[in-house]
C-alpha positions as CSV (number, residue, x, y, z in Angstrom):
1,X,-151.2,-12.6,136.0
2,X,-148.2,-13.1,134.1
3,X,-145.5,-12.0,136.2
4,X,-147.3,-14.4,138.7
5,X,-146.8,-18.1,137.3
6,X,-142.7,-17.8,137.5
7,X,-143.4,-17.0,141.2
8,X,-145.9,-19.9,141.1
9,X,-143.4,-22.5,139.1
10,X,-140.7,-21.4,141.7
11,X,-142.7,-22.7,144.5
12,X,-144.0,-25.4,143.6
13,X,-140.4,-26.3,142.2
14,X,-139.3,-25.4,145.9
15,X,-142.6,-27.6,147.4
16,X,-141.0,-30.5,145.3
17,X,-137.8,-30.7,146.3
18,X,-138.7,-30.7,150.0
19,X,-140.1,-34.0,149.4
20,X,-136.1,-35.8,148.2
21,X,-135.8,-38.5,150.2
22,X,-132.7,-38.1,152.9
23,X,-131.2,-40.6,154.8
24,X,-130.1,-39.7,158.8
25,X,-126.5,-40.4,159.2
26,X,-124.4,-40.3,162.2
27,X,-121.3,-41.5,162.9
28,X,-118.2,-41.2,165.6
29,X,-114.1,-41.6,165.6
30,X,-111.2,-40.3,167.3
31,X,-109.5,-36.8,166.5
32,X,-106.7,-38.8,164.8
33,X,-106.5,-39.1,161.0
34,X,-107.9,-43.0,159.7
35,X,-105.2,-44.7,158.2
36,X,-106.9,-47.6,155.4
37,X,-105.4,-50.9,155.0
38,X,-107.1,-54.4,154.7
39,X,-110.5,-55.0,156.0
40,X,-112.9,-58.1,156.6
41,X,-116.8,-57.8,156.5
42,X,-119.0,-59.4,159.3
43,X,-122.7,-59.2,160.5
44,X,-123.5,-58.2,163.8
45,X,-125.4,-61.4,164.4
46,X,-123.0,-63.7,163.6
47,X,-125.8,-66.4,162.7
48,X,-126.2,-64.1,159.7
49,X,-122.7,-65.3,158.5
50,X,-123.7,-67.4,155.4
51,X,-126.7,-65.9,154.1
52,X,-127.7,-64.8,150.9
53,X,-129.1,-61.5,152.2
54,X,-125.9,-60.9,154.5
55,X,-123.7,-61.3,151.7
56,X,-126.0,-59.1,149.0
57,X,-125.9,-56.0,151.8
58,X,-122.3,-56.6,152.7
59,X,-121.7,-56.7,149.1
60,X,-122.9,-52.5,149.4
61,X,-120.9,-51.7,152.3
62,X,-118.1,-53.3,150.8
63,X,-118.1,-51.2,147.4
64,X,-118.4,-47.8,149.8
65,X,-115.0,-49.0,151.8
66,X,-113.3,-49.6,148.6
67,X,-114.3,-46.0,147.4
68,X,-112.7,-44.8,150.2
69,X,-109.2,-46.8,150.0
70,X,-109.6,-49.9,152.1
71,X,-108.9,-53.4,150.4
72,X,-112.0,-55.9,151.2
73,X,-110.0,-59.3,151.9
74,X,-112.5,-62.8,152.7
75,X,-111.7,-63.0,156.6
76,X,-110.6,-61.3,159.8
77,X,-107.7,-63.5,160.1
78,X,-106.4,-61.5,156.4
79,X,-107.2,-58.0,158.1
80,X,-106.5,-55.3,160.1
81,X,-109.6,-54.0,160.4
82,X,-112.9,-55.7,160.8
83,X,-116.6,-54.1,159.7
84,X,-119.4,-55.1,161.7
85,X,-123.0,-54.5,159.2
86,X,-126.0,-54.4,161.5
87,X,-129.2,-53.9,159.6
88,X,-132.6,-53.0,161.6
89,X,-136.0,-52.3,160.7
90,X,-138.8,-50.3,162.5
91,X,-142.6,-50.0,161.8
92,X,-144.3,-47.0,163.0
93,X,-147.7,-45.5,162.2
94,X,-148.1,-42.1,159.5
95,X,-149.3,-39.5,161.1
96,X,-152.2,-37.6,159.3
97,X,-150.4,-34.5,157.2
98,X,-152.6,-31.7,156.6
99,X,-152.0,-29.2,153.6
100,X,-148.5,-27.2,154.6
101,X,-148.8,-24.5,151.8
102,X,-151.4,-23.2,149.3
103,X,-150.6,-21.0,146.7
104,X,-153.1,-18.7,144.9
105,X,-152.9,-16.9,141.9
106,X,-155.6,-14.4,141.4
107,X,-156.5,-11.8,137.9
108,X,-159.0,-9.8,137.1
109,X,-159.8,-6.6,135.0
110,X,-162.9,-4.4,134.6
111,X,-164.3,-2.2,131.6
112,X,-167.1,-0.1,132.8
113,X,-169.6,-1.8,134.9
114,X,-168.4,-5.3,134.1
115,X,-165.9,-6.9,135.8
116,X,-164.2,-10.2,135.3
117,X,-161.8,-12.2,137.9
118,X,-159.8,-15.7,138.1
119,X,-158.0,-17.5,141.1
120,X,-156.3,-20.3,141.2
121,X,-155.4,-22.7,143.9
122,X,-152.6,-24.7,144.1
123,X,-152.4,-27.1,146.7
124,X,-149.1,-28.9,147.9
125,X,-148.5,-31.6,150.1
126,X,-151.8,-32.0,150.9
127,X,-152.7,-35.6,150.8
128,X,-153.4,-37.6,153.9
129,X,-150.9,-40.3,154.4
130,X,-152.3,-43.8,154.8
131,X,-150.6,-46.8,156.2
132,X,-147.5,-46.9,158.1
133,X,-143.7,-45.8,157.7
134,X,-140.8,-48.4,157.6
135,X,-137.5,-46.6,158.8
136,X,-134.5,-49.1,157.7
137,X,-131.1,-48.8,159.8
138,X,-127.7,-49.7,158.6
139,X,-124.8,-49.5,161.3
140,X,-121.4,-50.2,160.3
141,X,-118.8,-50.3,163.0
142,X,-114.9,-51.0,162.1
143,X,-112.3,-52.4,164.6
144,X,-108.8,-52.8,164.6
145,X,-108.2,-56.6,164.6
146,X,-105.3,-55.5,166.8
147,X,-106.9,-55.4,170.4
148,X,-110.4,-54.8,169.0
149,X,-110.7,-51.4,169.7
150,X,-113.0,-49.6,167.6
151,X,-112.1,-46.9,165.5
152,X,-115.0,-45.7,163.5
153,X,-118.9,-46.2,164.3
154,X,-121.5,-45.2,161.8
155,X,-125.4,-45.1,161.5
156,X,-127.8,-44.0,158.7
157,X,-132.1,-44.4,158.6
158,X,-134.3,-43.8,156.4
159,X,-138.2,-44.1,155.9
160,X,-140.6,-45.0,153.6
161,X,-144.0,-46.3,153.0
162,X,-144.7,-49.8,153.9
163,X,-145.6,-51.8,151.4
164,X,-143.1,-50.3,148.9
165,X,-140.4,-51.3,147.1
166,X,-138.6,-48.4,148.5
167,X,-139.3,-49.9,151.8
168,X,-137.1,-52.9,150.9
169,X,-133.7,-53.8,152.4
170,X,-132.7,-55.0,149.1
171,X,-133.9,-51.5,148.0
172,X,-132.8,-49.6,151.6
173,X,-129.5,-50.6,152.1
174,X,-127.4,-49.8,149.3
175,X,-128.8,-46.3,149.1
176,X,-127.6,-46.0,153.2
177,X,-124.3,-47.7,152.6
178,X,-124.1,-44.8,150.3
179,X,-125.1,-41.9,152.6
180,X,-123.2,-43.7,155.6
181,X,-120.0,-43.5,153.4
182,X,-120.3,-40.4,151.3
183,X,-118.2,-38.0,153.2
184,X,-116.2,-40.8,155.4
185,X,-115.2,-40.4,158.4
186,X,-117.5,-37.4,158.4
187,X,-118.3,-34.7,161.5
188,X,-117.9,-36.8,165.0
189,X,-121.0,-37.2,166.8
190,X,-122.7,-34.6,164.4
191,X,-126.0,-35.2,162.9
192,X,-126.5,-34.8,159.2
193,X,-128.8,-34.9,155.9
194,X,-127.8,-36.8,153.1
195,X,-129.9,-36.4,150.0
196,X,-130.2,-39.9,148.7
């Protein structure tokens, strides 16, 4: 019984951290090496311009582009590159999750005719999901202000329970900008995990 509960702590240690929550990221550029230089914030919907929630999530992707050596300056006309923030949000239902792993610990010992046993079991990941999931998407896409071609193009999702806090923009985006940006430019066209 007792060299059994490390093995137990281990997995449900491992059962835990399968439950992080990741963002999706993406993103795509040219072979070449991105040089950095000045760079203006926009939304995608440019009737978003002057709002408070445009400015509060720009105000994220603007601290990740500073991380990685570009100077944030008030308008395209100051900048050679522009960042267009897009921000989308999808409802979709929970499916039902069943139990993925059960773990059972089991003892015993006997003395003559009388025998004694113990099992334990251990169920993880085994409640039912109710409600519906709300997957948040933050695109970033950054043009040269010279001819407008772009030159890096970025995407990052991530779910949670509606109804939740976590579910939030105000709650979503900052932890995407994040991901988006935390190993910029990243793989082209690769497909990656970010633990957030």
């Amino acid at each position: 019984m007792k060299t059994a509960l490390p093995l137990l702590a281990a997995l449900l240690l491992a059962a835990c951290a399968g439950t992080t929550p990741q963002a999706n990221v993406v993103s795509f550029h040219g072979t070449q090496p991105m040089s950095r230089g000045t760079i203006a914030l926009v939304p995608q919907n440019p009737a978003d311009a002057d709002t408070l929630s445009f400015r509060v999530h720009a105000d994220s992707v603007a601290a990740e582009l500073r991380r990685n050596g570009y100077t944030v300056v008030s308008g395209p006309a100051q900048a050679q590159y522009v960042a267009i923030i897009g921000i989308e949000q999808q409802a979709r239902a929970a499916a039902p999750r069943q139990s993925g792993l059960t773990i059972g610990v089991g003892g015993g010992f006997s003395s003559g005719n009388v025998g004694i046993g113990s099992s334990v079991q251990v169920p993880v990941g085994g409640q039912q999901q109710s409600g519906g999931l709300i997957a948040t998407t933050l695109t970033v896409r950054i043009n040269s202000t010279s001819g407008g071609a772009p030159v890096w193009e970025g995407r990052a999702t991530k779910e949670a329970p509606a109804g939740t806090p976590a579910a939030d923009t105000s709650s979503a985006v900052p932890l995407l900008a994040t991901a988006l940006f935390s190993d910029f430019p990243g793989p082209s066209g690769k497909m990656r995990s970010v633990r957030l």
